[in-house]
N, C-alpha and C positions, 0 to 999 in steps of 0.2 A: 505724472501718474504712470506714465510706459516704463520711466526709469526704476530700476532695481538697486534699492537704496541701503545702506548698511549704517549704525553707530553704538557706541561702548551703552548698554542698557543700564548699567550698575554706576553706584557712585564713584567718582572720580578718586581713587587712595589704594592703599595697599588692603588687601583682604584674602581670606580663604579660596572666593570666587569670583570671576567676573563674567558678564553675561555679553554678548556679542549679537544684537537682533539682526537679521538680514531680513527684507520683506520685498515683493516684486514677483513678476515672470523667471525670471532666471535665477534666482534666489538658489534653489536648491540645486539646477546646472552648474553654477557658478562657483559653490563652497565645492560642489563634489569635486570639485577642477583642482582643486587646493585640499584634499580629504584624502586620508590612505584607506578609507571605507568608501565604496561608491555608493550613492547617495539617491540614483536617479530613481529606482524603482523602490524604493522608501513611504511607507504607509504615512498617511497622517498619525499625528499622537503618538510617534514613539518615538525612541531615545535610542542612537547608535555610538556606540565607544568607537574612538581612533584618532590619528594624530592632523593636526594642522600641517599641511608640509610648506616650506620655501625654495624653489628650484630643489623640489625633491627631496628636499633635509627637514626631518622633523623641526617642526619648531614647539609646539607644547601636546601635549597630550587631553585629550576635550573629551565631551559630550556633544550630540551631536539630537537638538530634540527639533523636530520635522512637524510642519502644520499645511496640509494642502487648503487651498481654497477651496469656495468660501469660510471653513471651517477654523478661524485664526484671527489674533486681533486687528491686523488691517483687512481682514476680509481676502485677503491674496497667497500666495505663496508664502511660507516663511521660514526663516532656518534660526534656533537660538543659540547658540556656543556657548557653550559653557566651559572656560578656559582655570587654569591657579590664576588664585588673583594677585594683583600688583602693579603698577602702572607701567612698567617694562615689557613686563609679557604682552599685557593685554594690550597695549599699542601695538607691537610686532605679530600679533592676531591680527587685528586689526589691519591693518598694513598689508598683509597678506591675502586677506578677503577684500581689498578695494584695489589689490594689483590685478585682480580678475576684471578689472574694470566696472567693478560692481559702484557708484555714486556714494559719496558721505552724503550724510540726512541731514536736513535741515531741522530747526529748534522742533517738538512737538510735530514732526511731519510724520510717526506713526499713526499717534492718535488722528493726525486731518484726512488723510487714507480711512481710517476704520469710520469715522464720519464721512468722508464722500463716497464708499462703497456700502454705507445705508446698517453698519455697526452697528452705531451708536447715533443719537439728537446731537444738535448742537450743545443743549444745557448736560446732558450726560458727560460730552469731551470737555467740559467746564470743571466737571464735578471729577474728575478723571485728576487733573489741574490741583486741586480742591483738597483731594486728599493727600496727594506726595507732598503737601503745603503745611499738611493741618500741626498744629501744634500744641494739639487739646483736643479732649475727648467730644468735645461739644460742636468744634470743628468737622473730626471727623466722620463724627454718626451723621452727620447734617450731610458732607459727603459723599459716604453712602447711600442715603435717602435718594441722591442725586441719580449715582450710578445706578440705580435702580428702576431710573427711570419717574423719580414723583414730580418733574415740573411736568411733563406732557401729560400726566393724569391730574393735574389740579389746573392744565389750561384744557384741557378737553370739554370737560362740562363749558366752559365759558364760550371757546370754539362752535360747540354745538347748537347753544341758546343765539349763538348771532348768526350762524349760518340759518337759524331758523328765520330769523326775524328779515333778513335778505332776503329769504326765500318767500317772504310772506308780500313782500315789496314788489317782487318778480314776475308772481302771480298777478296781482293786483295791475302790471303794466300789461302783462299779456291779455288778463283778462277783465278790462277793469269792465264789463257791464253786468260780474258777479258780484262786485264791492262796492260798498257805499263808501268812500274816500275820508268821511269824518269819521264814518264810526270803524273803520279800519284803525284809525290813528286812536281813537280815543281809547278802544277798548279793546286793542290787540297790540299794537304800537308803541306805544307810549308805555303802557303797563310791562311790556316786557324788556322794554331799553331800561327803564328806572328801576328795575330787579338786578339787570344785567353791574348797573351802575354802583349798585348798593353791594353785588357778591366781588367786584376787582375792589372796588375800595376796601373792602375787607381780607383781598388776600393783600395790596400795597400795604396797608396795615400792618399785618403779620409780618411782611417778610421785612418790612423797616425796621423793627423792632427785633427780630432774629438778627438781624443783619450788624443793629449795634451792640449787642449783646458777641456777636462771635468776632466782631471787629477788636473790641476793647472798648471799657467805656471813661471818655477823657474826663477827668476825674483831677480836681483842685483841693487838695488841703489849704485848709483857710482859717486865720486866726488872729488874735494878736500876739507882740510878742511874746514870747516865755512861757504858753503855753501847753508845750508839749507836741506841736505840725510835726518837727521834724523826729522826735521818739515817734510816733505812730507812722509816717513812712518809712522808718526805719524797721518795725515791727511788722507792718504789712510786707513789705519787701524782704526780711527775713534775714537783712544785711545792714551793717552799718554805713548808707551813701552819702548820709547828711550827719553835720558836725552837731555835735549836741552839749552846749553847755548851760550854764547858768546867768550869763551872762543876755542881755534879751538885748534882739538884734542880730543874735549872729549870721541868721540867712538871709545873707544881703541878694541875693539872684535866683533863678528858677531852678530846683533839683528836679529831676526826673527818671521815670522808671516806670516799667512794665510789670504787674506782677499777678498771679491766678491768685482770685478771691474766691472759692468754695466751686462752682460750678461758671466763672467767670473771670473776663482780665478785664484788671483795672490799666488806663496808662497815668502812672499819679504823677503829679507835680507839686512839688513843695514848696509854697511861696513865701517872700519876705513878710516879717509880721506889720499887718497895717495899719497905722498907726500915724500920729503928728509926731514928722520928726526932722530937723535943721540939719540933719548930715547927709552932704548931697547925692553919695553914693547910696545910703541907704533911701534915699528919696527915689534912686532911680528905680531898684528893687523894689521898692511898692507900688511905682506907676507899672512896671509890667506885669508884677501881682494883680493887678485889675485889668490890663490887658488879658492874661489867661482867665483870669474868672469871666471876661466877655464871653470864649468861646469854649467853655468849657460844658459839658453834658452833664454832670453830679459834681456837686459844690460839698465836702466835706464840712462844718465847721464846725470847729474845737473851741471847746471853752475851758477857764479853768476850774476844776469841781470845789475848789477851798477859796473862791474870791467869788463864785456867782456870778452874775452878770453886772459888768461894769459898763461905766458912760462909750468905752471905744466899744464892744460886746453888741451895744445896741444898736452903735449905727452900721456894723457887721450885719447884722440881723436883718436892719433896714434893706441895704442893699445887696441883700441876697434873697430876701423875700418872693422874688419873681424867680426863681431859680429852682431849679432840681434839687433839692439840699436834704442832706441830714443834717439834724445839727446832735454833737455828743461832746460829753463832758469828760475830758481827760484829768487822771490822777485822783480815782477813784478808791487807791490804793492809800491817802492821805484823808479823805474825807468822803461819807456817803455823800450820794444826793437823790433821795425816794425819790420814783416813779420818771424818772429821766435816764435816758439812754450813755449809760458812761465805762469807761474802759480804764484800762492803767497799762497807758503805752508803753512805759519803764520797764515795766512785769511781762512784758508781751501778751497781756490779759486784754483781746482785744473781740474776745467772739460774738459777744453782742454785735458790735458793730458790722463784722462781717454778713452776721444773718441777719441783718437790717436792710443790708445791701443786696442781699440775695431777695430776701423779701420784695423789697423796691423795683427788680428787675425779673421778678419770678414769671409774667409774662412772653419775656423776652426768652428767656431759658427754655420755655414751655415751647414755642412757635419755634425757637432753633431746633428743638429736637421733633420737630413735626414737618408732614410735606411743604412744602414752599416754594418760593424764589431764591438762590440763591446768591447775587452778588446783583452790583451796581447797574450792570448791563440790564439785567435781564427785568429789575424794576424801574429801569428809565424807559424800557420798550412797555411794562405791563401801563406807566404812567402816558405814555403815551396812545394806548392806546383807548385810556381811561379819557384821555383828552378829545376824542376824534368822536367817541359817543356822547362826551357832554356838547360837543357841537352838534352831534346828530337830534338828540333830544330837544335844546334848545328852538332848532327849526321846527321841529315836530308840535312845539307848542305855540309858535308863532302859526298854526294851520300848513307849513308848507306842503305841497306836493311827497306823499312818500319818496317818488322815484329822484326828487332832488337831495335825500339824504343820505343816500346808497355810498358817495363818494365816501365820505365820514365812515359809512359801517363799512366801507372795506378797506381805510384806511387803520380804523381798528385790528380787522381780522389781521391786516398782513403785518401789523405791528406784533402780534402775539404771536402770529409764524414765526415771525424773525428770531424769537428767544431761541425755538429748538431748531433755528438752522433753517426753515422748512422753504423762508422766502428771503434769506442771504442774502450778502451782497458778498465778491470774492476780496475785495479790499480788505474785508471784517472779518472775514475768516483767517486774511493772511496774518492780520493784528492778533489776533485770537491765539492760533499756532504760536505765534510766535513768541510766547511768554510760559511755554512750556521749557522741561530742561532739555538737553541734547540723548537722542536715543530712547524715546516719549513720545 
């Protein structure tokens, strides 16, 4: 943190512009050292024209935009360059602000600075992550939500109801000959853990459900053969990936693809058609056909709309019955079928199907664009801390002692710290950081 750290802020290619962060104590000493503008007595927030020098010989001609402390996004000193872009120049910029002895940055070591001089939460320098990441609208705004700060405002309420109920325990040890100890638990205790328990189960909820929604949802076409799997991932992906004849049997193995359905990614997988069949290759293509349908989240399955449901159709049906499924009748372009859900993958006439899927997940869409938790971490810590109150509860009904449940409710608390950074550990932070890009 004493060291005064420098790297290329912009993407790694050729461009118009490239940016140059320097952040630290000497930051602005240090470029002035290398600047044909002197630097030192330079306001925050503003921008000075002049050249980069190398033992005194221009090297490019910059921008030069100034941020004093704390007023800046590591919260410290900081100088941005703004150089012509190209990856020649901008190395030999580069080059020339770290022969001032200025330190190259390690991955995401701005953003961990503007989080440990009190920037930004832990979940914000997440979300920070989050957006240079996103790749979709749905993504992004969730992102934003983030930098804004909404996971510390939707653990705060929670924060506050168990600081209470500690406090209520606290009491009860200092003072226990104001409290009756059953009717503490019975009807202060007990009734506000089982609220508490009921409002996190409700955000793990949401943000589960956001979470598979912005993730992708792994998603199996499924059928028998010849009718139509791989025209309709071909039609949802937008590209011809899978071979399509007439011929049935031709997708002997698993095709796959990523593709945005309406306000959503599917990642779809194309499987062999399932079916009784004596060719051993294509035997092996339908056992991993039921391999993916094990772990799959939305089971597609296709029928033919001009043969109805047949004897292989039904035992599809059977065993996908327990499963997430649509089921839709392709080659509706050949034959109606009232009041069933059908498309004509051929035709790319597929939009039923899409707002079916949107429908199914409308949920999910709904909670991604609203406050929450955002990624895997921050739901293993809210589940964890969902876990240390159902052991606190638990005892509370077995009669124990308030003061023997406290462990629990502050096992909770510091598990909910931990989302926004508040009770870290520096291992986790260094993991964190470190999946950021270079100059972030």
């Amino acid at each position: 943190m004493n060291d005064t750290i420098a790297a290329i802020a912009t993407a790694d290619g050729d461009g118009a512009i490239s940016i140059i962060r320097v952040s630290g104590g000497d930051a602005i000493d240090k470029v002035s050292s290398v600047s044909s503008t002197d630097l030192h007595k330079a306001e925050g927030y503003t921008i000075h024209y002049g050249y980069i020098l190398d033992h005194g010989e221009p090297v490019d001609q910059v921008l030069f935009s100034i941020y004093r402390a704390p007023k800046s996004y590591t919260g410290e000193d900081s100088v941005e360059i703004s150089c012509h872009g190209g990856r020649f120049i901008t190395r030999k910029v580069l080059s020339a602000v770290l022969g001032t002895g200025i330190r190259m940055a390690r991955r995401g070591e701005f953003t961990e600075r503007a989080f440990l001089n009190g920037k930004m939460d832990l979940a914000q320098a997440e979300s920070v992550n989050d957006l240079i990441r996103a790749k979709d609208d749905l993504n992004a705004g969730s992102a934003v939500h983030g930098l804004n700060g909404s996971v510390a405002r939707i653990l705060n309420p929670l924060l506050d109801s168990l600081t209470q109920i500690i406090a209520q325990i606290e009491v009860n040890i200092d003072y226990p000959e104001y409290e009756d100890v059953h009717q503490l638990v019975d009807e202060e205790l007990l009734p506000e853990a089982e609220k508490w328990l009921k409002e996190i189960n409700a955000l793990i909820e949401q943000a589960q459900s956001a979470m598979q929604v912005k993730d992708g949802i792994d998603t199996v076409i499924l059928g028998r053969p010849n009718v139509g799997k791989s025209s309709l991932l071909n039609a949802l992906l937008e590209e011809d990936k899978a071979i399509v004849t007439d011929i049935a049997g031709t997708t002997r193995d698993l095709v796959e693809g990523s593709v945005r359905v309406g306000n959503m990614t599917l990642n779809l997988i194309d499987t062999a058609g399932i079916h009784e069949s004596s060719d051993a290759i294509e035997q092996m293509g339908i056992e991993r056909s039921l391999k993916a349908l094990e772990q799959a989240e939305l089971v597609i399955l296709v029928l033919d709309a001009r043969e109805g449901i047949t004897e292989e159709d039904q035992k599809l049906l059977e065993i996908t019955k327990d499963k997430n499924r649509i089921v839709v009748y392709n080659k509706n372009d050949q034959k109606e079928v009232p009041g069933e859900l059908s498309v004509s993958a051929l035709n790319k006439d597929i939009a039923p199907l899409v707002h079916e899927i949107e429908k199914k997940y409308a949920d999910g869409i709904s909670a991604a664009r609203t406050d929450t938790l955002n990624n895997a971490r921050q739901i293993g810590l809210a589940m964890q801390a969902r876990h240390s109150m159902e052991e606190a509860v638990k005892e509370l009904k077995k009669d124990a002692e308030p003061d023997l449940v406290t462990i629990d409710l502050q096992d909770a608390w510091h598990a909910l710290k931990e989302i926004t950074g508040e009770a870290g550990h520096e291992d986790l932070l260094d993991e964190i950081f470190s999946r950021f890009c270079l100059g972030k």
